[in-house]
C-alpha positions as CSV (number, residue, x, y, z in Angstrom):
1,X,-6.9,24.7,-1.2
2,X,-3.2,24.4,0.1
3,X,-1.4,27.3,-1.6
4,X,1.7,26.7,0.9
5,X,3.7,24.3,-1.2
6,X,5.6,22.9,2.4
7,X,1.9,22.1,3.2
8,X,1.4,20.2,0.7
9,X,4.7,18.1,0.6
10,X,3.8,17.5,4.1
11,X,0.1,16.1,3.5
12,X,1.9,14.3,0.7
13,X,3.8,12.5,3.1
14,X,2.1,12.4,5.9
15,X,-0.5,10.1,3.5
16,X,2.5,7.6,2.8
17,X,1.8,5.5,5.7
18,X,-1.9,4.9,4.8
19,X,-1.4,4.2,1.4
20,X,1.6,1.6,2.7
21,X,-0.9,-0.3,5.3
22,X,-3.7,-0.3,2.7
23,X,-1.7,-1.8,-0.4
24,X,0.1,-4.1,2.1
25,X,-2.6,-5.2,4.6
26,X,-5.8,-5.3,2.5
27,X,-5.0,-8.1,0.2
28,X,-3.9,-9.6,2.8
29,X,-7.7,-8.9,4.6
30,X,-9.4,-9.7,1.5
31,X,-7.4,-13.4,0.9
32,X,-8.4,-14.2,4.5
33,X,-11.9,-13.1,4.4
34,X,-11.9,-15.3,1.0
35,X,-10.2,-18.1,2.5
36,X,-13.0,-18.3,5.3
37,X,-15.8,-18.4,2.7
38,X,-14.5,-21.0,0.5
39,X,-12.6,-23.3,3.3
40,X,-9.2,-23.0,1.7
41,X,-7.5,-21.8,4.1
42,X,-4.4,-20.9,3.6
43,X,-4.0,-20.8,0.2
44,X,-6.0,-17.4,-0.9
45,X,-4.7,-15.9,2.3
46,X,-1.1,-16.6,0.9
47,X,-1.8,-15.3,-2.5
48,X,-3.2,-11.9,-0.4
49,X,0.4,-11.8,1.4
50,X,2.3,-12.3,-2.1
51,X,0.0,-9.5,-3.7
52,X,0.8,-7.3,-1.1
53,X,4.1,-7.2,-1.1
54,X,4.5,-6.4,-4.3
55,X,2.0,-3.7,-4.4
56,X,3.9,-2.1,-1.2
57,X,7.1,-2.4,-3.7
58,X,5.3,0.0,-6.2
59,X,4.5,2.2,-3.7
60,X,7.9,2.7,-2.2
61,X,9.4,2.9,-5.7
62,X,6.9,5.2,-6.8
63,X,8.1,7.3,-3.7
64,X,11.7,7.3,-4.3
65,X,11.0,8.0,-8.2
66,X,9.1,11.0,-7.0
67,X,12.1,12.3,-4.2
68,X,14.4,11.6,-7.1
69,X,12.6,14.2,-9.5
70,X,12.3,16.4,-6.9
71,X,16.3,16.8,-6.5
């Protein structure tokens, strides 16, 4: 579908900041969502911030392992 290899760099990128908000933000979601349901707040909610920052550290190093085989 995208012959143009710029095109598809760009999509590639332009997709970045979805996958970052998504792997950062919906642990977070979920934990607080949990945390209402069970009355526990703010434990679960804290374990969502904890899991999402470490999933948004694989996605920015699986970025920069990518740029790096690209050069």
């Amino acid at each position: 579908m995208f012959d143009d290899p710029r095109l598809k760099a760009y999509l590639e990128y332009l997709t970045l900041g979805t996958e970052i908000a998504v792997s950062a933000g919906g642990p977070i979601l979920i934990g607080y969502w949990l945390d209402r349901k069970f009355d526990t707040l703010p434990w679960i909610t804290l374990a969502g911030v904890f899991t999402g920052i470490v999933l948004f550290f694989f996605v920015i190093f699986r970025v920069v392992r990518k740029i790096d085989k690209k050069e």
